[in-house]
C-alpha positions in Angstrom: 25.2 16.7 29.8 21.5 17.0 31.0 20.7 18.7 27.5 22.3 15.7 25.3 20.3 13.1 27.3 17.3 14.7 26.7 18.0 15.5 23.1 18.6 11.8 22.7 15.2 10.6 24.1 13.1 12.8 22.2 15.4 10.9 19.1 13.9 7.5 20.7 10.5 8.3 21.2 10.3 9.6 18.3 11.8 6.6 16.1 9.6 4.1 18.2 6.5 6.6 17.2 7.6 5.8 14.0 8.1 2.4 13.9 4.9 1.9 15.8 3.0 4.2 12.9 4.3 1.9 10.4 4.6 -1.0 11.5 2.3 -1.7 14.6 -1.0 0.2 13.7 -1.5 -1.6 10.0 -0.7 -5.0 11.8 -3.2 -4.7 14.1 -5.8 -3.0 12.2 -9.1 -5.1 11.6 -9.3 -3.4 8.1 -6.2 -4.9 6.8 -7.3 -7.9 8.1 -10.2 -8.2 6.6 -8.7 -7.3 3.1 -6.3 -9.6 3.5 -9.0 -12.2 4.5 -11.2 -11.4 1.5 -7.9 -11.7 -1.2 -7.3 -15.0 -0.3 -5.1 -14.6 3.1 -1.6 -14.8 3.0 1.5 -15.5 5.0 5.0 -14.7 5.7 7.4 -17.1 4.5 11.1 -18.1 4.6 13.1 -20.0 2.3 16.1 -22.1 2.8 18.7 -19.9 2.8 16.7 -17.6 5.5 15.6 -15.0 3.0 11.7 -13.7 4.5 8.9 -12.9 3.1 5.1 -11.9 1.7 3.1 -14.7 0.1 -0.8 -14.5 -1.3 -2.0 -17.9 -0.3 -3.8 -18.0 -3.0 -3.8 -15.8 -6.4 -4.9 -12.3 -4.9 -8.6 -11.2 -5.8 -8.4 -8.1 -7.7 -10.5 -4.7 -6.4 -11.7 -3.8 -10.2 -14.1 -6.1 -11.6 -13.6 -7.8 -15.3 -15.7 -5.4 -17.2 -17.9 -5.9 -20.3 -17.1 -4.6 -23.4 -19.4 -1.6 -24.3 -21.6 -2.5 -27.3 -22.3 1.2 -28.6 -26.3 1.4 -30.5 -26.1 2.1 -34.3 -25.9 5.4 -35.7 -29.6 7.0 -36.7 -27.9 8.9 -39.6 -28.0 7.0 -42.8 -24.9 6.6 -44.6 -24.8 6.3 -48.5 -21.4 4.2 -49.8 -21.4 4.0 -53.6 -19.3 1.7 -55.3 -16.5 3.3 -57.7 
């Protein structure tokens, strides 16, 4: 009896270690925070028929910037085209 209650709190701390990994850490990690601060912020949201969830307040920033197109220098080799 002793052996199946111990066997079943080592299965609850070790879901709540879980769930706190997941879930509590990232929430209250000043580096998420901040990311989220410098996309834009967002919120969590609900809709009318109760359904939750994730929404950028504004359109996300991405992390790559737009980059320029690569304007390669002319060859140094001549080239010769004759016309046929």
């Amino acid at each position: 009896m002793i052996r199946l209650f111990l066997i079943g709190m080592l299965c609850g701390v070790m879901i709540t270690a879980a769930f706190t990994y997941v879930f509590a850490i990232p929430a209250n990690s000043d580096h998420w925070r901040s990311e989220i601060w410098k996309r834009g912020g967002g919120a969590w949201t609900m809709d009318k028929d109760g359904h939750s969830g994730w929404k950028w307040t504004v359109e996300p920033i991405p992390d790559t910037s737009a980059k320029k197109p690569v304007v390669a220098p002319p060859s140094a080799v001549k080239v010769r085209s004759e016309r046929l």
